[in-house]
N, C-alpha and C positions, 0 to 999 in steps of 0.2 A: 154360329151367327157372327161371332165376332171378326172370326177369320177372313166370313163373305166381306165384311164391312171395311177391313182394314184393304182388303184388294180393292174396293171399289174407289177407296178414298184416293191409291194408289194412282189409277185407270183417271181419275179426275184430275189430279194435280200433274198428270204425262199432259193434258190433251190441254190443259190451259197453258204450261211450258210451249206446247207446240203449236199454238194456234197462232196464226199469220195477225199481221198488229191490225188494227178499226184504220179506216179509212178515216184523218181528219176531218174533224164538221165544223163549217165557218163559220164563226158568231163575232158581234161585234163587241165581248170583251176579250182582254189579254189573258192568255194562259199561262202560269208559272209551270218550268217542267223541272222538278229534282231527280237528280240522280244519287242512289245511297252507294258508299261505300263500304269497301267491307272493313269488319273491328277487326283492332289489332289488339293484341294480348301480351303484358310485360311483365315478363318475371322479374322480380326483385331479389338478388342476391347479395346475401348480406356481406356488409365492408369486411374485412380480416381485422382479428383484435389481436392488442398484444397478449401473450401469454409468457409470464416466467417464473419458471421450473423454481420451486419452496419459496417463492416472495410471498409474503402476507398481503390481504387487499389491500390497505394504506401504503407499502413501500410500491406496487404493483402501481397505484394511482400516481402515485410522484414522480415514478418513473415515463408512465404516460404522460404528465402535465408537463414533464421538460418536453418530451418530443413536439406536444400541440404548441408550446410555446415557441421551440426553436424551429416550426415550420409555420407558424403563422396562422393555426387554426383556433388559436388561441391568444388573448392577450393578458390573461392572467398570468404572471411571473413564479415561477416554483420556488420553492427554497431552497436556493443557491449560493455559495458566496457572488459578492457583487463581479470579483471580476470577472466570474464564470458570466453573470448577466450579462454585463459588459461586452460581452467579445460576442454575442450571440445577435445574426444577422438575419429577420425571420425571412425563410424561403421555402416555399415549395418543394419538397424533396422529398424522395422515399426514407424512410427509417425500421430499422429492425424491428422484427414483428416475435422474434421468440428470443427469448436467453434464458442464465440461471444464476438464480442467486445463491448467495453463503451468508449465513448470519452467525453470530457467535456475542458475547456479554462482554462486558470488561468495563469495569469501578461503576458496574449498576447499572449502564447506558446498554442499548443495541450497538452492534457494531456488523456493519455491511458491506459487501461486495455483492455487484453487477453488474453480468458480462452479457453484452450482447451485437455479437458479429463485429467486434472488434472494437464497440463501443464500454466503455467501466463509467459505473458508476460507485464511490465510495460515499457510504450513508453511516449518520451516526443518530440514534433515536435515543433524548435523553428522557423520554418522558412526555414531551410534546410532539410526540409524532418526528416523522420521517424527515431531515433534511439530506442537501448533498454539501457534502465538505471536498471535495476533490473525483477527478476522473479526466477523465479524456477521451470526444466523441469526436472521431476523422466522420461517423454520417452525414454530420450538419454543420463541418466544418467550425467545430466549436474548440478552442487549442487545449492542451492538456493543462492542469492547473493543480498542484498538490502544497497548496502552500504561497505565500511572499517569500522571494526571497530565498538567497539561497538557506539552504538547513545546517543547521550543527549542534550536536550532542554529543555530550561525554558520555561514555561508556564503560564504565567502572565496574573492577572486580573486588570485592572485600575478601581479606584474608578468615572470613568467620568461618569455623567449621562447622558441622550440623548443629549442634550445640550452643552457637552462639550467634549475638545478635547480628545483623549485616552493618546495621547503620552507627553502632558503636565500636567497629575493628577498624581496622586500619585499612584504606585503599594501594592495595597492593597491583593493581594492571589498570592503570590508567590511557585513556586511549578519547580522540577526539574524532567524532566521524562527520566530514562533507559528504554533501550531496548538493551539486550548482541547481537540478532542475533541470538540466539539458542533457540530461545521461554519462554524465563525470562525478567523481568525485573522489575524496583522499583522505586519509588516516594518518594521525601521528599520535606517535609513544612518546609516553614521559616516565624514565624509569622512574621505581617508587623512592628513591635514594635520594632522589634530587633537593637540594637545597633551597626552599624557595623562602618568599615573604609568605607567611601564615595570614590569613585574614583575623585572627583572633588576636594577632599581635605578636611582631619578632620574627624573626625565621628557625626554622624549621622542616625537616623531609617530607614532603610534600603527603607523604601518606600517610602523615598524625593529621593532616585536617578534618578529614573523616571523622578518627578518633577519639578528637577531643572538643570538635567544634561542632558536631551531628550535620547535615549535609548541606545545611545554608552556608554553614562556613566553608566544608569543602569549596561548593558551588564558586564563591566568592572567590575562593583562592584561585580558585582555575579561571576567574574571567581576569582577577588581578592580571594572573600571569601572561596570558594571550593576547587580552586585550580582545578578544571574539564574545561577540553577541552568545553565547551559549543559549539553545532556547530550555534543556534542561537534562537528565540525565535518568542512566539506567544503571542499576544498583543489582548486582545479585553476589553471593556467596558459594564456597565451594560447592555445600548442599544443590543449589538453585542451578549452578553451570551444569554439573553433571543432569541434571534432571532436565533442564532445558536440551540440552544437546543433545542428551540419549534418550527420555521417554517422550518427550513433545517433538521436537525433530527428527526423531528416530535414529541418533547419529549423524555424522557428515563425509567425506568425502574428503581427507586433509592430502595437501600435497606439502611433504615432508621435505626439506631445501638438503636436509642432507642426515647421514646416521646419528643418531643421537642416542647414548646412553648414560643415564642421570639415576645412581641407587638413591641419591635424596629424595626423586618424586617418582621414582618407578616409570620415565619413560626410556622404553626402549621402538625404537625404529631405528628401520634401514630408511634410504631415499626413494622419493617415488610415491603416485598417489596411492591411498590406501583409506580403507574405510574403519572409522573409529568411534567406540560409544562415548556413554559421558563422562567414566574416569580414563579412559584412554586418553580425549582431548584435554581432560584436565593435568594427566601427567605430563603431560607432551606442553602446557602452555605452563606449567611450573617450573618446566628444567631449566636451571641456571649453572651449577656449579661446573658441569661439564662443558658448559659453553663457550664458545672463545672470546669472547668479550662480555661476559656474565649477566648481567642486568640489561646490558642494552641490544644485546641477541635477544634474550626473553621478551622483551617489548615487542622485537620485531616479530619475532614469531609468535607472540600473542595477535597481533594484527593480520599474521594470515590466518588464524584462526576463525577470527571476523569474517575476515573474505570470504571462505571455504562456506563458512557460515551463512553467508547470504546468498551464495550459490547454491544449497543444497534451499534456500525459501523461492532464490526463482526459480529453481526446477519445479518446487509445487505449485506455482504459481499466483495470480490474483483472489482463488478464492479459497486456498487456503489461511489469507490473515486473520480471518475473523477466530476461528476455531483457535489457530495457534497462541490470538493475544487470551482467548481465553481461557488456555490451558496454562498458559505461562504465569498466569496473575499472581498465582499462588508463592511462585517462585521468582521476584523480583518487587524489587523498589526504583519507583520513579515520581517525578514531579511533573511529568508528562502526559497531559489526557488522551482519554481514548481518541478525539482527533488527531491531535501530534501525531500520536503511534501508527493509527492507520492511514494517514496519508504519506508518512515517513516509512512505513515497510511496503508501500507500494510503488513509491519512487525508487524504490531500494532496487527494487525487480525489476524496472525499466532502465538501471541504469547498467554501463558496462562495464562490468565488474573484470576483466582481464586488462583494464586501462588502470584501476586505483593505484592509485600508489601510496605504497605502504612503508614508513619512514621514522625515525626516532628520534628530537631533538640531537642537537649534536651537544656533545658536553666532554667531560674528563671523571675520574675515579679522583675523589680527595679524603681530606678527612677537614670536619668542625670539633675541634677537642678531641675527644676517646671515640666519638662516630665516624665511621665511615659513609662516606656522602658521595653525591654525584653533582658536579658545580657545571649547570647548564650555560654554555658560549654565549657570547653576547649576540653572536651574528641568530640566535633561536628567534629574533626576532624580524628576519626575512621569510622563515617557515610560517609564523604567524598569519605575515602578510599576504604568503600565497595561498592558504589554507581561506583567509576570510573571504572569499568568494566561492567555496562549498568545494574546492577541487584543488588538486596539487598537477603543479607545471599547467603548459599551455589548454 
């Protein structure tokens, strides 16, 4: 029955489609005539989100809230430094929609990197959530910014062996490192020999300030000396070098200026790049006695040390700093926060490092009484002056 029924209904709804239209009938009101239209049907497909690879949701939001802010879908301002604010022009513009983050600890704070298509973001969470201390975004034409100013830290080696303390021996490799900000920057040595004024009062070899003053007075003596803004320093020990270089770094990649064989510190090399753990580099940055101008060869080749050294951080690149500040904590002394640190090792990586130049006050071998000394030239304060703007020469 059903079936007649459904054909019939068929047979009816043909025959009213095809039935010729009524003759209009004239009447004397007006007739409205509608025509329907047919529906249309809109699918909603949803916007793309960002997503990035181990961010937590609160770094994951901040990182969103710069984008809406630096495109103008937003006018809430992220936590930024101001000059990042600053420079930020809001426009319409695509932004990266995936990247990946590295997180890592250092003195109880979060410490972060994020990359995304060519955009970094460096975060530091002390506690109060997510902010940005530095990065550089070419998407939204926002410039890079790791700091004011150009940077400068000492870099100090303590003669402490495992056994003893760092911040009560003696600063035996002192080294001063620029960075301008614009992808330059330069190193100078001061042997440990040298004769200077002591901040604690009188003179004295520069590397009893360490010893006798603990490291405010070092600190002091080395701003006495230069006359540079220092913003502050890194402190490690034989223990700490070897450890740092060969199990956090896994080694480096030194290029050796020429053969060196030293039975005092057990380096031996030939010339030529070669790859060395962390008492290798540490023998090789202790050799003196073989050296042809002793104390102040060692300097220098403590400073390629450095070089090689930050060569082998930007080959790892931006998001290995997190991990590395917080493998290395253990093994170093600084006055430095976890900001300084990671906007200073990520500047590090941008800059180019086969332009540094790597240099040793100029001075002479003398003696003060029964000591033997190193009496730094007067002209030490032209190297000064090139140095304080983060870079050595033009």
């Amino acid at each position: 029955m059903y079936r007649r029924l459904s054909v019939l209904l068929v047979v009816v709804f043909f025959a009213i489609a095809c039935a010729p239209e009524a003759e209009p009938t004239t009447t004397s009101r007006e007739t409205t005539t509608t025509t329907s239209r047919p529906t249309t049907t809109t699918t909603t497909v949803p916007a793309p989100t960002l997503t990035i690879e181990n961010a937590p949701p609160e770094l994951l939001a901040m990182v969103g809230g710069f984008y809406a802010y630096a495109t103008g879908e937003s006018k809430d301002a992220p936590p930024a430094p101001e000059p990042v604010l600053a420079a930020i022009e809001p426009k319409p513009v695509e932004t990266p929609l995936q990247g990946v983050a590295s997180i890592g600890t250092f003195q109880g704070q979060g410490v972060a990197t994020v990359e995304l298509d060519g955009d970094l973001f460096l975060a530091i969470d002390d506690g109060s959530g997510w902010r940005i201390v530095g990065g550089s975004w070419p998407n939204v034409a926002v410039p890079a910014y790791y700091g004011t100013g150009p940077r400068l830290v000492a870099v100090v080696g303590s003669d402490a062996r495992p056994w003893e303390d760092v911040v009560t021996s003696r600063a035996d490799s002192i080294h001063f490192v620029g960075l301008d900000g614009a992808g330059k920057g330069g190193i100078v040595g001061v042997p440990r020999d040298s004769w200077v004024p002591i901040a604690g009062g009188g003179r004295g070899k520069i590397n009893s300030a360490l010893a006798n003053y603990g490291t405010e007075g070092m600190m002091q003596t080395f701003r006495d000396l230069t006359g540079l803004p220092l913003e502050g320093y890194v402190l490690t020990g034989f223990l700490g070098f070897q450890e740092m270089l060969g199990n956090v770094l896994g080694g480096i990649d030194l290029v050796v200026p020429y053969a060196i064989s030293d039975s005092a510190s057990g380096a031996d090399f030939q010339p030529g790049t070669q790859y060395v753990n962390g008492p290798a580099a540490l023998a090789f940055a202790r050799a003196r006695k073989s050296l042809p101008q002793g104390d102040f060869t060692r300097s220098a080749n403590q400073g390629l040390v450095l070089i090689d050294t930050a060569k082998n951080l930007q080959h790892k690149g931006y998001g290995a700093i997190p991990r590395l500040l917080e493998l290395s904590e253990p093994f170093m002394v600084t006055d430095l926060n976890a900001e300084q640190l990671l906007t200073f090792a990520a500047l590090l990586i941008g800059t180019d490092l086969d332009t540094i130049q790597n240099q040793v006050v100029p001075g002479s071998s003398g003696s003060a009484g029964s000591a033997s000394v190193v009496y730094i030239s007067e002209s030490v304060g032209e190297v000064w002056a090139d140095l304080a703007d983060g870079r050595l020469g033009a």
